[in-house]
Structures are given as C-alpha cells and as structure tokens.
N, C-alpha and C positions, 0 to 999 in steps of 0.2 A: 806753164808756170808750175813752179813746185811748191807743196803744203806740206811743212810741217807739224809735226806734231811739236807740241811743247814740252811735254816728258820727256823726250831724246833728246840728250844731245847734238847738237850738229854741229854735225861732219866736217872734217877741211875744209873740202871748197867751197864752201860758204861762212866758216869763222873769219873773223875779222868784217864782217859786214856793218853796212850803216841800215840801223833798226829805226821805222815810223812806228811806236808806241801809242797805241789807245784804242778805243772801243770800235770807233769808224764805221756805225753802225749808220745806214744810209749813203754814206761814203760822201757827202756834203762839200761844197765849195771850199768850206774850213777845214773840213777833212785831207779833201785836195790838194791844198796848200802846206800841209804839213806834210804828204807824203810826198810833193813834189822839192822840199827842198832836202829831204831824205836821198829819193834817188840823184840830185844834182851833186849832193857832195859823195854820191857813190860813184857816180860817172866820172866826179874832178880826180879822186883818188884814186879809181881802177878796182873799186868793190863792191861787194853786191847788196843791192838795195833788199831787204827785206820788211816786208811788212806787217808788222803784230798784233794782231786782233782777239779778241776776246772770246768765246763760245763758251758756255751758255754767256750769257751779258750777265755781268753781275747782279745789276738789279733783280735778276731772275733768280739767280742764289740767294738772297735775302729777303727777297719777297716771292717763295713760288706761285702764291695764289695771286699774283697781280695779273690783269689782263694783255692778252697780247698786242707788245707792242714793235715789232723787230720790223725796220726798215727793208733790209734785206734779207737774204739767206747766205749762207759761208759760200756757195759757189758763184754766186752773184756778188760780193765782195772781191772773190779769187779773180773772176774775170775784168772787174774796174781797176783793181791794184796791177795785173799785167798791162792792162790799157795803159795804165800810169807810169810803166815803165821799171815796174819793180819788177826781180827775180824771184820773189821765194814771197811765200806769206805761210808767217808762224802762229799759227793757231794756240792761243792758252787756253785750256781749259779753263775754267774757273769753279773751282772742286773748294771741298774743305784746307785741303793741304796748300792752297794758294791764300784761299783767304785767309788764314795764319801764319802767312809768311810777314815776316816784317817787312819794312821798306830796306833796311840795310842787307837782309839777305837777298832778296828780291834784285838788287842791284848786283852783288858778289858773288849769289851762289846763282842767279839765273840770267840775268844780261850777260855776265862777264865770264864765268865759268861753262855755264851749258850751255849761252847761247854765242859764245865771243865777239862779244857786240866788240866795235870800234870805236862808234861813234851812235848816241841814241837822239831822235828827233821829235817834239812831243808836240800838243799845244800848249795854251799858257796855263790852259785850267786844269792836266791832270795832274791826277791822286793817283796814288796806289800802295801799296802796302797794308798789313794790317790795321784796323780803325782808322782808313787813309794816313796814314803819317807819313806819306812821302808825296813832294809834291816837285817844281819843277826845280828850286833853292837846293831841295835836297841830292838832287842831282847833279847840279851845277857843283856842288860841293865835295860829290865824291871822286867827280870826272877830274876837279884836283888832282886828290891823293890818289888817284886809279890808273888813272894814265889812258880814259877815252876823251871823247868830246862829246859835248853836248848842246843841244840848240832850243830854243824854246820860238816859238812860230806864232806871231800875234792872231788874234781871232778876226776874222775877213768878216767884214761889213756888207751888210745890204741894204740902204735905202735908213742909215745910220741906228740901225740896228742890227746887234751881232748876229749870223748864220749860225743855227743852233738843229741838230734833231729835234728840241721840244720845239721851236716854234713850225718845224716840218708837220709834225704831229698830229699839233694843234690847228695850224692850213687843212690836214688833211682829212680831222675830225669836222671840220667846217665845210668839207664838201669843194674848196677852194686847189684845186689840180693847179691852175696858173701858179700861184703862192712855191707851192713845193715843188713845183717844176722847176721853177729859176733856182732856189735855196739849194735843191740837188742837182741841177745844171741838167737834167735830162727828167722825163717822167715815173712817178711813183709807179712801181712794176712789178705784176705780183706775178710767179712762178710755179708753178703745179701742172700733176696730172692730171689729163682729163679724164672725169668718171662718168662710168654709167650712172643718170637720176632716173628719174620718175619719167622720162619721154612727155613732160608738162607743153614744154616749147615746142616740139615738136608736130604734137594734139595742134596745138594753137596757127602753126605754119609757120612760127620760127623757133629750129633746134637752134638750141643750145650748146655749150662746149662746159659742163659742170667743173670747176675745182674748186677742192678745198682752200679755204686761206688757211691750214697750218698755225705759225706762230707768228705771223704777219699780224700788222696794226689794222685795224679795221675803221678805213675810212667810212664817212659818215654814208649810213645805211642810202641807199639812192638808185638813179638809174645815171649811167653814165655814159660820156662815147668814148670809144676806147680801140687799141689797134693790138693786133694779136699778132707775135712773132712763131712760126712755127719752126722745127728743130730744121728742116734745111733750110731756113731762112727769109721763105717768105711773111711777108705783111698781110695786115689783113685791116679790114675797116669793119667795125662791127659797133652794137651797142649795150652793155651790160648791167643788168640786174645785181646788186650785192646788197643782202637783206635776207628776210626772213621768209620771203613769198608768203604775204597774208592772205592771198586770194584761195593761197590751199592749205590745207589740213594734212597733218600735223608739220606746224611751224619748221624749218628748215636750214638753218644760215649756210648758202653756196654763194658763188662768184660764177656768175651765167652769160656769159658772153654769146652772142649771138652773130657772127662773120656775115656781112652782105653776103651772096651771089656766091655761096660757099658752100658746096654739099656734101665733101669727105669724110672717109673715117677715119677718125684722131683720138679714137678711144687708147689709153694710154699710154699716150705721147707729152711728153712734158713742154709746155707752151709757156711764153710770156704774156701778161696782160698788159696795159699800159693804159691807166689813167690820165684820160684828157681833160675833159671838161665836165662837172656834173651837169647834169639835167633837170631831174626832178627829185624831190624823195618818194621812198616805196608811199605805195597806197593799196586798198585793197578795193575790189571790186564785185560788185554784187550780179553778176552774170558774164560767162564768158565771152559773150560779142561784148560788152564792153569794155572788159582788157585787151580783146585782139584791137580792139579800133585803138587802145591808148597806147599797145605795144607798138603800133604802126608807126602812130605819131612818132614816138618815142626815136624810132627809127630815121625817121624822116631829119629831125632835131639834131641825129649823129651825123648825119650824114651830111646836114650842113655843114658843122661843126669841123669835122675834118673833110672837107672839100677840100684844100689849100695844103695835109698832107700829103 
C-alpha cells in the first residue's frame, strides 16, 4: 500500500480518488464501516480508495502533556486500511498550519486542490477545520457548489450502544480484553522492539521479551495472557506483565511477555503483542520464591486461557 504524505500533492494516478476522512485511530468496527463504503464507491466508479488519517492525533496537538493514548501506530493503521481494501493512505499531519486552516480552505485548498478528492466519506460525528467549524452539513454543502460527493456513514452499534475509541479505552483501562476485542473486531495489539532489560525473568526462569509501550494507551496495569506474533510470522502463547514490576527497584513501566516453550533471540526484532484476557493486577512480593511460585501460576492461568487458540 502507498503512504502519503499530506504536504504533497498527489500525483495523477491517484487524484480523482474516494477519500475515508477521520482520525481512525484503533481502526474500530465504526471505523470500518466508514472506510468500507469509501472503497465500495471507489471499486463502483473505477478509483482509488484512499484513506486519511491524522498523525500526531490532534488531541496530542492541543493537549501535549496528556497521557498516552493511541490505539494503534501509523504502520498498524497502514496494514488494516490495505486489509480493507484501500490503495493509498494519506497521512495529515496535524501541525500549526493545519490547525489554522479553516473548514472552507481545508475543503478547497486541501481535499480538492492538493488532494483531488472526488468523492469524500466520513462519519456522522466529524469536525474539522479550525475551532471545528466544519462538520458533515458543511460538506454536504460544498459538494454542491464543488462538484464532489459526499457521504456521511451512520455510527455502528454494539449491544445498543454506539462503537466508540473512548468506550475501547475505557474496556481497556478496565483490564476488560473481551470488551475491545469485539469493539475492534480483533485484539488490542501492541507493537515494539524487543529490548535488552535487567535479565529479571530470566533470574527467575522465565525470560522475558521487554518493549516499550511508546505512545500506546496503557491498559490497566496487570498480568495478562497474551499471543506474540513474530516478523516471520509465527504465534506465540505467552503471559505478560505490564506495570511497574514492584518486586524490583527502581520502578520500571515495560510490557514483559513471556513465550511458553520458547528460547530464541529476538532482541531487536519488532514483534506484536495481543491482549487476551487479564488475569491478575501487578502485586509486589516479599521474597523471590514467592513471585516464581505466583509467576507460575500466573502462567498456568494463560495457558488455560488460550488453550482453545
């Protein structure tokens, strides 16, 4: 698939495309739905579906000091939008010069002129432009006097309540995998290099696979089961630590996956994580036979847990 930058222009053979607009952060069932009828009227008219995401997320422009919260990352985005059928995904920055755009040039000088949109597809609830003053009316308005089209894609229901990143969030702050597993149609999945730590797991007689969470959302602190994709592909059953490891000095926050029956080196190789099920929350412990005997359990718990994987 191809990534756009948003500063350039683009090129022929991809002007005249049908643009999926919005943030698409987690890439969500509602998400889905919007991008799926994006590339349907790009397949019925013969043009290429593109899809436009935002980087940094705006709320990260406006509030830097907020905690992280990003569903995914741009290349985990890139690969669910080709999944979905699109050709290209356009990356906006989201800089000063964006968020001073108005809504009216934002349409004319960047949909229509530098990006030739055709046709744009949104949900019902965005904004955009500066202090939001564009929202989905305001487009339907311009696609008038403009001469694109435009669609607005109702918000997809779960259990009679709307599919939302915040209610993923908030499942996921709850320690609740099931929740935002169905809401993202697949497992919350976190993405990094494995580092060298402290050889803690290892001492103990189960290594560990360390990565950072980045700008990733930090589900709630815990032990969890969880399956590990490596870059050729294989799977992996494991059960991971994400927290502060109280048991040791000086406090730590990593993502500590631990592979059954797995004794490779994977030091910096960039791996998936995939939150299943939690288990327990962190605890600390007052001598190290009794965190090997609770890391055991611990293990035993995953391994139920994903038996049926």
């Amino acid at each position: 698939m191809i990534r756009l930058d948003g500063h350039q222009r683009i090129e022929e053979a991809l002007r005249g495309g049908v643009i999926a607009l919005g943030n698409f952060d987690g890439f969500h069932a509602g998400h889905q739905a919007v991008v799926s009828r994006a590339v349907r009227h790009a397949q019925d008219e013969g043009r290429p579906a593109i899809v436009a995401t935002f980087d940094p997320h705006p709320v990260r422009f406006f509030k830097p000091d907020i905690p992280p919260f990003r569903l995914t990352t741009l290349d985990q985005r890139q690969e669910l939008f080709a999944a979905a059928g699109a050709d290209a995904m356009l990356v906006l920055p989201f800089d000063a010069a964006l968020a001073g755009t108005t809504a009216q040039d934002f349409i004319t000088d960047l949909l229509l002129d530098r990006f030739g949109a055709a046709g744009v597809v949104t949900g019902s609830d965005f904004v955009f432009g500066k202090g939001r003053g564009g929202d989905v009316v305001t487009l339907a308005e311009h696609a008038r006097t403009h001469g694109f089209f435009t669609e607005m894609v109702a918000p997809v229901d779960d259990e009679s309540e709307v599919i939302s990143s915040s209610r993923i969030r908030e499942a996921l702050h709850a320690g609740d995998c099931a929740t935002a597993a169905r809401l993202l149609t697949r497992p919350f999945t976190v993405r990094g290099r494995v580092e060298h730590g402290d050889k803690n797991g290892r001492l103990l007689g189960f290594p560990t696979a360390n990565v950072d969470m980045g700008n990733y959302l930090r589900p709630r602190y815990g032990i969890y089961a969880v399956t590990g994709k490596l870059p050729d592909g294989r799977i992996l059953k494991g059960a991971a630590n994400l927290g502060i490891r109280p048991s040791f000095d000086p406090p730590k926050e990593l993502l500590e996956p631990h592979f059954f029956d797995f004794a490779e080196d994977i030091y910096g190789q960039e791996i998936d994580v995939a939150f299943r099920a939690f288990i327990r929350p962190e605890a600390k412990y007052d001598s190290m036979d009794a965190l090997m005997a609770q890391i055991a359990r611990d293990c035993d718990a995953a391994k139920l847990l994903l038996a049926d994987r």
